[in-house]
TORDREN-622735 format. One record per residue: residue number from 1; residue in three letters; z, x, y of N, C-alpha, C, O in turn. Coordinates in nm, 2 decimals, always signed. Example, Ala and Ser with C-alpha at 12.3 -4.5 7.8 and 13.67 -1.06 7.14 Angstrom:
BEGIN
+-----+------+--------+--------+--------+--------+--------+--------+--------+--------+--------+--------+--------+--------+
: seq : type :    n.w :    n.u :    n.v :   ca.w :   ca.u :   ca.v :    c.w :    c.u :    c.v :    o.w :    o.u :    o.v :
+-----+------+--------+--------+--------+--------+--------+--------+--------+--------+--------+--------+--------+--------+
:   1 :  ALA :  +0.78 :  +1.32 :  -0.57 :  +0.78 :  +1.23 :  -0.45 :  +0.78 :  +1.32 :  -0.33 :  +0.85 :  +1.42 :  -0.33 :
:   2 :  SER :  +0.71 :  +1.28 :  -0.22 :  +0.71 :  +1.37 :  -0.11 :  +0.79 :  +1.29 :  +0.00 :  +0.80 :  +1.34 :  +0.11 :
+-----+------+--------+--------+--------+--------+--------+--------+--------+--------+--------+--------+--------+--------+
END
This chain:
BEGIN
+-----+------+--------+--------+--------+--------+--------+--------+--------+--------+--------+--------+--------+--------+
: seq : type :    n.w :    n.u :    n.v :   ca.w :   ca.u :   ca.v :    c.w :    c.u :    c.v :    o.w :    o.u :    o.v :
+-----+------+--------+--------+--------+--------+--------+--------+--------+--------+--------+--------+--------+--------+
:   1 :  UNK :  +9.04 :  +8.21 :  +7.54 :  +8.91 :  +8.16 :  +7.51 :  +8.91 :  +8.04 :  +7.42 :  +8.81 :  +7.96 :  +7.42 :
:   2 :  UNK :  +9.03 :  +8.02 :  +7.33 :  +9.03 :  +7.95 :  +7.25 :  +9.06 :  +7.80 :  +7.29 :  +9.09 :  +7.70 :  +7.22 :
:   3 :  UNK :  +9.05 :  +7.83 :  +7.45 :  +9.09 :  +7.67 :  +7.51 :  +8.97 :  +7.65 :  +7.61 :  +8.98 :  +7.58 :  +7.71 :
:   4 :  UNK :  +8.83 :  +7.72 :  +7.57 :  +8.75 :  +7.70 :  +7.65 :  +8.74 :  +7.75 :  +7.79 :  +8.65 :  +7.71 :  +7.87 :
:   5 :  UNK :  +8.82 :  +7.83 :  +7.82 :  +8.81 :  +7.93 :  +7.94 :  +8.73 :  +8.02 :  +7.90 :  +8.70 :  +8.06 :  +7.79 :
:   6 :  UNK :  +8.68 :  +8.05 :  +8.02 :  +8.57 :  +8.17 :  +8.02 :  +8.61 :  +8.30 :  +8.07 :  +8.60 :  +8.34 :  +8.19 :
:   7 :  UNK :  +8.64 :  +8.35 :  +7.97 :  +8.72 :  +8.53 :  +8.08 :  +8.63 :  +8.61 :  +8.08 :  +8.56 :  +8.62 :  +7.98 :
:   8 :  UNK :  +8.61 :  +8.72 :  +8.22 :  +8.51 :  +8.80 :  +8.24 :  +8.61 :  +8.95 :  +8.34 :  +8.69 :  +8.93 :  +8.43 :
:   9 :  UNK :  +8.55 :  +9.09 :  +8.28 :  +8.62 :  +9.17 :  +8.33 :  +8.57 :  +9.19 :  +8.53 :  +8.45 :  +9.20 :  +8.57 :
:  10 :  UNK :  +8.67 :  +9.21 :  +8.58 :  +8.61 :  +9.23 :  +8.71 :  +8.48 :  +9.32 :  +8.73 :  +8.48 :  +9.43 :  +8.67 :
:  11 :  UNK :  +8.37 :  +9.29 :  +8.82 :  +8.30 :  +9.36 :  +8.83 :  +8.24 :  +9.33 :  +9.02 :  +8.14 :  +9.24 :  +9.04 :
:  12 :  UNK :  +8.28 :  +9.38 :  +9.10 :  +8.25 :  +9.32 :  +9.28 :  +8.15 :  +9.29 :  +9.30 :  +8.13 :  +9.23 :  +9.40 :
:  13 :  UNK :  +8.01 :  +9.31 :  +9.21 :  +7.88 :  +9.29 :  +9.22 :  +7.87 :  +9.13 :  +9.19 :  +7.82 :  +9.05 :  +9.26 :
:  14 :  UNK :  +7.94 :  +9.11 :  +9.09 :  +7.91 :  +8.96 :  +9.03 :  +8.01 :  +8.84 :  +9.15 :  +7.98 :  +8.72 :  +9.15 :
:  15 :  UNK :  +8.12 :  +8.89 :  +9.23 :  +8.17 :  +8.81 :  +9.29 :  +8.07 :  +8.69 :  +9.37 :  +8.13 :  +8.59 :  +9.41 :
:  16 :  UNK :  +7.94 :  +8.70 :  +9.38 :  +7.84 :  +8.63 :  +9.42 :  +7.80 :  +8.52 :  +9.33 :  +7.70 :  +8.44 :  +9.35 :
:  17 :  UNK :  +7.89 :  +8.52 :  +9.21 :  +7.83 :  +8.42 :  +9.11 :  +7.92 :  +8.31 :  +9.08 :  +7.88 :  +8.20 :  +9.03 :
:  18 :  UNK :  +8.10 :  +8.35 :  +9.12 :  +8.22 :  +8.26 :  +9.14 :  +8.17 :  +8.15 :  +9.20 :  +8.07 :  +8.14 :  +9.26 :
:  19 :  UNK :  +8.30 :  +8.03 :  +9.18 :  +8.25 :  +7.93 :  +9.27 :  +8.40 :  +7.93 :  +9.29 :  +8.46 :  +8.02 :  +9.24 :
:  20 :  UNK :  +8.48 :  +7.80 :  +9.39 :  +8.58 :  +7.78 :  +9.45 :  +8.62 :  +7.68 :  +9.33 :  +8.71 :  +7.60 :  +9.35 :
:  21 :  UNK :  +8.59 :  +7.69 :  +9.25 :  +8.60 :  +7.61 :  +9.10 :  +8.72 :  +7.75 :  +9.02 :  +8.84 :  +7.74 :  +8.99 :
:  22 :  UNK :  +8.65 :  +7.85 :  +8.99 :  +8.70 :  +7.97 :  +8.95 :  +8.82 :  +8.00 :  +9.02 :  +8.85 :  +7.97 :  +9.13 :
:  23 :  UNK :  +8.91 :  +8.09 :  +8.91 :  +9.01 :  +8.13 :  +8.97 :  +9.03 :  +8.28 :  +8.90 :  +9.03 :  +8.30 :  +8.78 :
:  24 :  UNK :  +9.05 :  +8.36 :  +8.99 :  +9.03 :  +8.53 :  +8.97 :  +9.21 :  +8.55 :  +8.93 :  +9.27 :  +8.46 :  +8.98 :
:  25 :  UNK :  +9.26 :  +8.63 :  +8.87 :  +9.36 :  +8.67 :  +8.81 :  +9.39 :  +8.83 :  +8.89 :  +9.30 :  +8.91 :  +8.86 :
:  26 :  UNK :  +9.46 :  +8.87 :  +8.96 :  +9.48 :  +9.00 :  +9.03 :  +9.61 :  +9.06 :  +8.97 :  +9.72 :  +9.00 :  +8.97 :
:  27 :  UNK :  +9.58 :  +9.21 :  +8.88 :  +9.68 :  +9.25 :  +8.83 :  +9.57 :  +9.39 :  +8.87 :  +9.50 :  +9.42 :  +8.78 :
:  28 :  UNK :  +9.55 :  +9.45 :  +8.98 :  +9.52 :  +9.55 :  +9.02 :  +9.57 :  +9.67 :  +9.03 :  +9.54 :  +9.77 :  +8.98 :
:  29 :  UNK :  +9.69 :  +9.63 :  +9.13 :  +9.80 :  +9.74 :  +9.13 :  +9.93 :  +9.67 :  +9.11 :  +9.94 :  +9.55 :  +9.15 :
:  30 :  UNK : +10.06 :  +9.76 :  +9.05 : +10.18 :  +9.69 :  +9.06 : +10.28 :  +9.75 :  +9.16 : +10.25 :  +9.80 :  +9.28 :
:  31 :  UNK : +10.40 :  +9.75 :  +9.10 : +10.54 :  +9.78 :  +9.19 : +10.49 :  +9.91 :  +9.21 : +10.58 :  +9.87 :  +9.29 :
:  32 :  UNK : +10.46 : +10.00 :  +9.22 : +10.45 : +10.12 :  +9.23 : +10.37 : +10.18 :  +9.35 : +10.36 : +10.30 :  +9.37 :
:  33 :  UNK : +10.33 : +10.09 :  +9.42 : +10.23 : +10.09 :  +9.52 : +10.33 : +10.17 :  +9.66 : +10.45 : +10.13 :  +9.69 :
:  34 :  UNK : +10.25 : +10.27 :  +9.72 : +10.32 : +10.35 :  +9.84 : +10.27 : +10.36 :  +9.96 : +10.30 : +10.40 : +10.07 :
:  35 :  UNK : +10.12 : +10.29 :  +9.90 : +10.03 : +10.33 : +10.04 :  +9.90 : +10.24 : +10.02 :  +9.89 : +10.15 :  +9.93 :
:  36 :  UNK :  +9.82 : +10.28 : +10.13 :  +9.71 : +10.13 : +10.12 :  +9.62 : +10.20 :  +9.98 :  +9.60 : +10.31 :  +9.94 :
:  37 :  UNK :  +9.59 : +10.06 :  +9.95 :  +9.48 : +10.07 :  +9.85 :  +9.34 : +10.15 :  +9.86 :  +9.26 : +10.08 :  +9.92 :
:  38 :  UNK :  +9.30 : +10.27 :  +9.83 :  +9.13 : +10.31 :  +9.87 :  +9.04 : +10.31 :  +9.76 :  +9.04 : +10.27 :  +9.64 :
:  39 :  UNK :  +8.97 : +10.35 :  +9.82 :  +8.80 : +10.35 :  +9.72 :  +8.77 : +10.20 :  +9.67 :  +8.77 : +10.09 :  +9.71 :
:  40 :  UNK :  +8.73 : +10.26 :  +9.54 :  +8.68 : +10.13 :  +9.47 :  +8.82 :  +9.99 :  +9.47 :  +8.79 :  +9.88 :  +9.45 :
:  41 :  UNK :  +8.96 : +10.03 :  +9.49 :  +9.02 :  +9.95 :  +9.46 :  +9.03 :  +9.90 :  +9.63 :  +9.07 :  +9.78 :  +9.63 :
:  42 :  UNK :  +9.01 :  +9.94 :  +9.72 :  +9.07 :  +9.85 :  +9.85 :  +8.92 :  +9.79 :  +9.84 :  +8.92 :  +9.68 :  +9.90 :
:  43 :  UNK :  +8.76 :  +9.83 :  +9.76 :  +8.67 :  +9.78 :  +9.80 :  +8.68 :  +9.63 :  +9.70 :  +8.62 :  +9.54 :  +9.75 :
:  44 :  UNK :  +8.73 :  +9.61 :  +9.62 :  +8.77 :  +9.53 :  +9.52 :  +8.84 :  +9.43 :  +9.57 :  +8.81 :  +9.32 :  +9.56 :
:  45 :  UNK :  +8.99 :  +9.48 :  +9.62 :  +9.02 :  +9.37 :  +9.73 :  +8.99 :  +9.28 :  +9.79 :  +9.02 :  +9.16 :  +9.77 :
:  46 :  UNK :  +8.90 :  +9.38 :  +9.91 :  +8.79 :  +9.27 : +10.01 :  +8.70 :  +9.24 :  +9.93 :  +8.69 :  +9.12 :  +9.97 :
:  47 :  UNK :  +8.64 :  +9.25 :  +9.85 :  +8.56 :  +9.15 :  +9.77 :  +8.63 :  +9.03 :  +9.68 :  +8.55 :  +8.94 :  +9.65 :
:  48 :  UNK :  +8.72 :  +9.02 :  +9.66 :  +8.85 :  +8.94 :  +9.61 :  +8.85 :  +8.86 :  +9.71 :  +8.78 :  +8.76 :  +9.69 :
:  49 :  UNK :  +8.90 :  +8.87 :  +9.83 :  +8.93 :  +8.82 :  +9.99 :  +8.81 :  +8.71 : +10.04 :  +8.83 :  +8.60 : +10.10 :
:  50 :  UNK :  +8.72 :  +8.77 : +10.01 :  +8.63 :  +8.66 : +10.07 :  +8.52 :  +8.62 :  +9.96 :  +8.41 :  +8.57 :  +9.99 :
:  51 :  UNK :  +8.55 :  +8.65 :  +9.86 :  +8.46 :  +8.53 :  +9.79 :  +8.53 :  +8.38 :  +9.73 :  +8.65 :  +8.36 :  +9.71 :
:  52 :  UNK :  +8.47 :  +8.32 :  +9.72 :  +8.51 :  +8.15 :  +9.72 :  +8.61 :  +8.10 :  +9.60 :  +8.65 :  +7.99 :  +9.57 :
:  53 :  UNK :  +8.63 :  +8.19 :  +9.57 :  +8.71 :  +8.16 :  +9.44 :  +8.87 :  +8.19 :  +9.44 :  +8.90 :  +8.31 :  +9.45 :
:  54 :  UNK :  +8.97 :  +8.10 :  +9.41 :  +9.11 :  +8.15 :  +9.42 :  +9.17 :  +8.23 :  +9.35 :  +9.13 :  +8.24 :  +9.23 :
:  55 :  UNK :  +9.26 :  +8.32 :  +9.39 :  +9.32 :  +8.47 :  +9.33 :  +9.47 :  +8.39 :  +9.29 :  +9.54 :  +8.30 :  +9.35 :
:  56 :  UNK :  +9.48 :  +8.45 :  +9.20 :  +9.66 :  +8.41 :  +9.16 :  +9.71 :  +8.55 :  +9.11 :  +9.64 :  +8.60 :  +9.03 :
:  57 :  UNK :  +9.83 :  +8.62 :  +9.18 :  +9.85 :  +8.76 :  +9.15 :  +9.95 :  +8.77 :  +9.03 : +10.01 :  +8.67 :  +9.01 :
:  58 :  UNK :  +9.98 :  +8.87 :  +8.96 : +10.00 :  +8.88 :  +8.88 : +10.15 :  +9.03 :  +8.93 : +10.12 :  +9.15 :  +8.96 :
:  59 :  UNK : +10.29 :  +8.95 :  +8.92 : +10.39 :  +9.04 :  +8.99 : +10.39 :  +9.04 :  +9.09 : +10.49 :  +8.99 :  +9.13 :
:  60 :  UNK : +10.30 :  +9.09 :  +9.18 : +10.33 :  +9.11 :  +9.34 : +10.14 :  +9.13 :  +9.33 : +10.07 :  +9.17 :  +9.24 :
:  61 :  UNK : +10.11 :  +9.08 :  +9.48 :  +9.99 :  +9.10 :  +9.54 :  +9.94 :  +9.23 :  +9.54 :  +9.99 :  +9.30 :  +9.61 :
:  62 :  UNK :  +9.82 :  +9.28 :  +9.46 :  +9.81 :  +9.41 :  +9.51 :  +9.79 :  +9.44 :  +9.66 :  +9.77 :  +9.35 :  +9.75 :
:  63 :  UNK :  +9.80 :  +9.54 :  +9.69 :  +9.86 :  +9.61 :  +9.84 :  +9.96 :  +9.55 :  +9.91 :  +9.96 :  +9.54 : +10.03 :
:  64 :  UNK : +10.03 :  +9.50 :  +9.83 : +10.17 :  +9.47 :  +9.87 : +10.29 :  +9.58 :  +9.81 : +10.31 :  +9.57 :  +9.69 :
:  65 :  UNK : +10.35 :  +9.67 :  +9.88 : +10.47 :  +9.69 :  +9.87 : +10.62 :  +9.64 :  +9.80 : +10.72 :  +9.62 :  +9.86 :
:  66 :  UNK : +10.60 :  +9.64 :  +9.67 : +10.72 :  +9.58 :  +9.62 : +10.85 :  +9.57 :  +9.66 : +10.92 :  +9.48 :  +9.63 :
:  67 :  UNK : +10.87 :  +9.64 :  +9.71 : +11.05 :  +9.70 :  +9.76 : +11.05 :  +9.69 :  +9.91 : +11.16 :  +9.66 :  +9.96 :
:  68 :  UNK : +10.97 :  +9.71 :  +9.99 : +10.97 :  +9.69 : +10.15 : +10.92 :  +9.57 : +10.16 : +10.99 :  +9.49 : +10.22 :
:  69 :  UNK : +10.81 :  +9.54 : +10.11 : +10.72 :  +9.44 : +10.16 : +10.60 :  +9.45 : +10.25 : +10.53 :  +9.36 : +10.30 :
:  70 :  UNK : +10.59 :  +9.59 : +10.26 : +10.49 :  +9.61 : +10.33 : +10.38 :  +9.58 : +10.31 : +10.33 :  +9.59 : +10.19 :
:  71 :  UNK : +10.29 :  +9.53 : +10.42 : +10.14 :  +9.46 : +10.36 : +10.07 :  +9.55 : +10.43 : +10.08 :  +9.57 : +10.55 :
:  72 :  UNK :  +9.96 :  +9.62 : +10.30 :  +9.83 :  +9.71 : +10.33 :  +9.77 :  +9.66 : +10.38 :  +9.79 :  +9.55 : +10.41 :
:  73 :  UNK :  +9.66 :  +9.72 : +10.41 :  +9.52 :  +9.69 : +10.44 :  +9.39 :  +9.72 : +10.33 :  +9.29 :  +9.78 : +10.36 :
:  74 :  UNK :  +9.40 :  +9.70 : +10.26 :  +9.38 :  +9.59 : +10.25 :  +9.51 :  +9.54 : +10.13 :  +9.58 :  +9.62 : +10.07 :
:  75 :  UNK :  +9.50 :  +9.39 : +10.13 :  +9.62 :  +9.33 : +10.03 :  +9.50 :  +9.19 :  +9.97 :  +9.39 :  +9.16 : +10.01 :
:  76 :  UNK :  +9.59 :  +9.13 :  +9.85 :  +9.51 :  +9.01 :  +9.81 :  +9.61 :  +8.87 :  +9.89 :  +9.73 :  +8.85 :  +9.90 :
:  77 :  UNK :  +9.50 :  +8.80 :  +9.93 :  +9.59 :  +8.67 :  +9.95 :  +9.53 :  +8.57 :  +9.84 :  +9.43 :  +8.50 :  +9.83 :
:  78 :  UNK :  +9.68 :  +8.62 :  +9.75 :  +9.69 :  +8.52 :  +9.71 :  +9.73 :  +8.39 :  +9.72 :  +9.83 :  +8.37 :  +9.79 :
:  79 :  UNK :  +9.66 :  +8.29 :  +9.64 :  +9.74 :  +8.17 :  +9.63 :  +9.92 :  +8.11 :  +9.54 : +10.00 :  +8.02 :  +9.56 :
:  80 :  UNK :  +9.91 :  +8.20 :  +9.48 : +10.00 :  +8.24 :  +9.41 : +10.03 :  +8.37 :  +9.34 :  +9.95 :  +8.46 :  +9.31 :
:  81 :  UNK : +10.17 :  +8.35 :  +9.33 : +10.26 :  +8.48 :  +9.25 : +10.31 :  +8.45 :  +9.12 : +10.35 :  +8.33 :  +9.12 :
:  82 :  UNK : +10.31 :  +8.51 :  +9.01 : +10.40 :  +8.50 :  +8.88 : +10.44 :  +8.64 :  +8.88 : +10.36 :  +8.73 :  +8.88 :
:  83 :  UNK : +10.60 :  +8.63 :  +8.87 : +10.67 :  +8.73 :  +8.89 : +10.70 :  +8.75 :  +8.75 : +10.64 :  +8.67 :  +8.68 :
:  84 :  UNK : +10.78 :  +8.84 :  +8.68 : +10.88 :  +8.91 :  +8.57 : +11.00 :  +8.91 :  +8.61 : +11.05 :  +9.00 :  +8.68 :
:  85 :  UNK : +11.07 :  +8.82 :  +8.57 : +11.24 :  +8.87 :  +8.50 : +11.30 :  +8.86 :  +8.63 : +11.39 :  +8.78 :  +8.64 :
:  86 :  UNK : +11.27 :  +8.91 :  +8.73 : +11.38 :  +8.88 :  +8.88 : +11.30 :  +8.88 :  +9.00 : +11.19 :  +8.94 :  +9.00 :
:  87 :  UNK : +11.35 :  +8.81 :  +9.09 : +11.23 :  +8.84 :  +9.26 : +11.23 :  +9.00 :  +9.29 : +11.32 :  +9.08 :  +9.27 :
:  88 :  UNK : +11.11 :  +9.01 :  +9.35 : +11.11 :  +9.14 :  +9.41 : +11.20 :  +9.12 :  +9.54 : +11.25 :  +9.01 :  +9.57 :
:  89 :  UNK : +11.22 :  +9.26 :  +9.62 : +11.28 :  +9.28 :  +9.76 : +11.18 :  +9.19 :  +9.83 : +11.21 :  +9.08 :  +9.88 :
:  90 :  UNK : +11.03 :  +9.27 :  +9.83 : +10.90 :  +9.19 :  +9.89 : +10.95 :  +9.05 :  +9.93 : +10.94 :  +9.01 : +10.04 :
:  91 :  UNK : +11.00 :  +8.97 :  +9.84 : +10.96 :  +8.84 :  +9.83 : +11.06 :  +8.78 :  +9.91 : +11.07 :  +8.66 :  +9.91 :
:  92 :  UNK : +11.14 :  +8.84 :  +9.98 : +11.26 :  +8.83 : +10.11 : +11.19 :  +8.83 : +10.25 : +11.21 :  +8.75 : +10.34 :
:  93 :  UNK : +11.12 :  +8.90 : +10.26 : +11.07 :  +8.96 : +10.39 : +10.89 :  +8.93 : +10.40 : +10.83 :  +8.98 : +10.49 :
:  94 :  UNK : +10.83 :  +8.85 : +10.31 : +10.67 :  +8.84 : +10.31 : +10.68 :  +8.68 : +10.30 : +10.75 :  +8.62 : +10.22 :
:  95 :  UNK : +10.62 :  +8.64 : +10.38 : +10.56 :  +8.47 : +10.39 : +10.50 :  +8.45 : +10.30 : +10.38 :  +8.42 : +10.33 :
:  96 :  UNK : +10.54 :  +8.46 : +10.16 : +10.40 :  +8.44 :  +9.99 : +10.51 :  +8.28 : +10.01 : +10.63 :  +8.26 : +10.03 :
:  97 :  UNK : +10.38 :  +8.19 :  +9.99 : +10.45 :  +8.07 :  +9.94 : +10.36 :  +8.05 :  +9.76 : +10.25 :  +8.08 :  +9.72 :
:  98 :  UNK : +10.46 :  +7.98 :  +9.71 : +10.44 :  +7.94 :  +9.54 : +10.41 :  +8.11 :  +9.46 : +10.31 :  +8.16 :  +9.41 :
:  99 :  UNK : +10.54 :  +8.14 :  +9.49 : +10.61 :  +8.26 :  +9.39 : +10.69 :  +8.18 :  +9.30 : +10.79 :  +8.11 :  +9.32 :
: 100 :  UNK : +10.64 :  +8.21 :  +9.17 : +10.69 :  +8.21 :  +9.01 : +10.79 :  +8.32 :  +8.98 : +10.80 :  +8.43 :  +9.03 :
: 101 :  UNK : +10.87 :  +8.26 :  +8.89 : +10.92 :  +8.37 :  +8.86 : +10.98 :  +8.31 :  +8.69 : +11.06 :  +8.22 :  +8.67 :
: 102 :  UNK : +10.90 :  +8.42 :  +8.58 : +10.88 :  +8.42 :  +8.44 : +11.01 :  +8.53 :  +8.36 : +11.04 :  +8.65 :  +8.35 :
: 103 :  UNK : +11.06 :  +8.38 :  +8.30 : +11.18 :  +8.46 :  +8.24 : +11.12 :  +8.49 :  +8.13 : +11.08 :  +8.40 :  +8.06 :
: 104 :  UNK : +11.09 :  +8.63 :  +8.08 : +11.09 :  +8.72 :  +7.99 : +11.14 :  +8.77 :  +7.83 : +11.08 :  +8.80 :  +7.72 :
: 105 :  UNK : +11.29 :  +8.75 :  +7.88 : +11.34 :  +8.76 :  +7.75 : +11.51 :  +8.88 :  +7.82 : +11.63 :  +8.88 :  +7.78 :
: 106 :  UNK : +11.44 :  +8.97 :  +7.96 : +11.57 :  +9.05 :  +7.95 : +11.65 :  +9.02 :  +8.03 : +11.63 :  +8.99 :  +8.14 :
: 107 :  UNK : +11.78 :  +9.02 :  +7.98 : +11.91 :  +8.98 :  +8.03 : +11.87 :  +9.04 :  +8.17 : +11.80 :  +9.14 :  +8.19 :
: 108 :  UNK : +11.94 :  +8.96 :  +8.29 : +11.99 :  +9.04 :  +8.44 : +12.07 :  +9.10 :  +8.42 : +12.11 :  +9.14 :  +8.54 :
: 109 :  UNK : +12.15 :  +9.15 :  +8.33 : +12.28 :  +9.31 :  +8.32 : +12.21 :  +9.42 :  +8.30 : +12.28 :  +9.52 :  +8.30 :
: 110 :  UNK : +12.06 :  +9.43 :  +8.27 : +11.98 :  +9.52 :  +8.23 : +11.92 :  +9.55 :  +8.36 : +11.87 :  +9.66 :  +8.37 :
: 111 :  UNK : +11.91 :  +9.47 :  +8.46 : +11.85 :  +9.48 :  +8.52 : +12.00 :  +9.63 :  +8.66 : +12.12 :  +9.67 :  +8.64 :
: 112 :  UNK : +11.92 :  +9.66 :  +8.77 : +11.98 :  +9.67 :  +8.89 : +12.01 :  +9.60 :  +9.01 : +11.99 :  +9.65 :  +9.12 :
: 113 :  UNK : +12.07 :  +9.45 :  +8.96 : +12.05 :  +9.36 :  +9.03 : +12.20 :  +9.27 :  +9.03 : +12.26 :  +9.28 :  +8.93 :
: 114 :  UNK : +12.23 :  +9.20 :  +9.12 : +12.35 :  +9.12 :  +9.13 : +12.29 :  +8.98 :  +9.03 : +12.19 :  +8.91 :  +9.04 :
: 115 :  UNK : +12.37 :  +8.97 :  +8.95 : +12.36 :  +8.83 :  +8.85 : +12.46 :  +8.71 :  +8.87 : +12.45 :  +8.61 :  +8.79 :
+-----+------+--------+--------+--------+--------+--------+--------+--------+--------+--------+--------+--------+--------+
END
């Protein structure tokens, strides 16, 4: 806020008030995801999906599948990804174009991963 951005917590009712100026931040669901998104969060989604304003995800898209890549029903299309510390599996096998990837601080020997 202290740079003049305006932050407001999600609410699907207000997505009628965004403009294509705005940009929505999606940290919905993370790696942990097994199955499609329901209730209020797949309804959250599609209200994400078609209102005028760009989504930038935060780790992986919600209803995306971290480790397969599987894309739910619903998922965010986002415009962008900012990842943590290493690429997901996802990001081999899913057509996401302008994936980030934010070095952290932790070594890749900590990780389970080829360095």
């Amino acid at each position: 806020r202290s740079f003049g951005i305006s932050v407001s917590l999600f609410n699907p009712e207000t997505l009628n008030s965004v403009s294509s100026d705005d940009i929505l931040v999606d940290g919905l669901l993370g790696c942990g995801l097994n199955s499609a998104p329901k209730g209020a969060l797949a309804h959250a989604i599609r209200a994400i999906n078609t209102c005028s304003a760009r989504c930038v995800s935060i780790d992986i898209p919600s209803g995306v599948d971290a480790s397969s890549g599987v894309t739910y029903d619903p998922y965010i299309d986002a415009i962008a990804t900012l990842s943590f510390v290493a690429a997901k599996s996802a990001f081999l096998t899913l057509p996401l174009s302008n994936v980030f990837i934010a070095d952290i601080g932790i070594p890749l020997r900590c990780l389970d991963v080829d360095s």
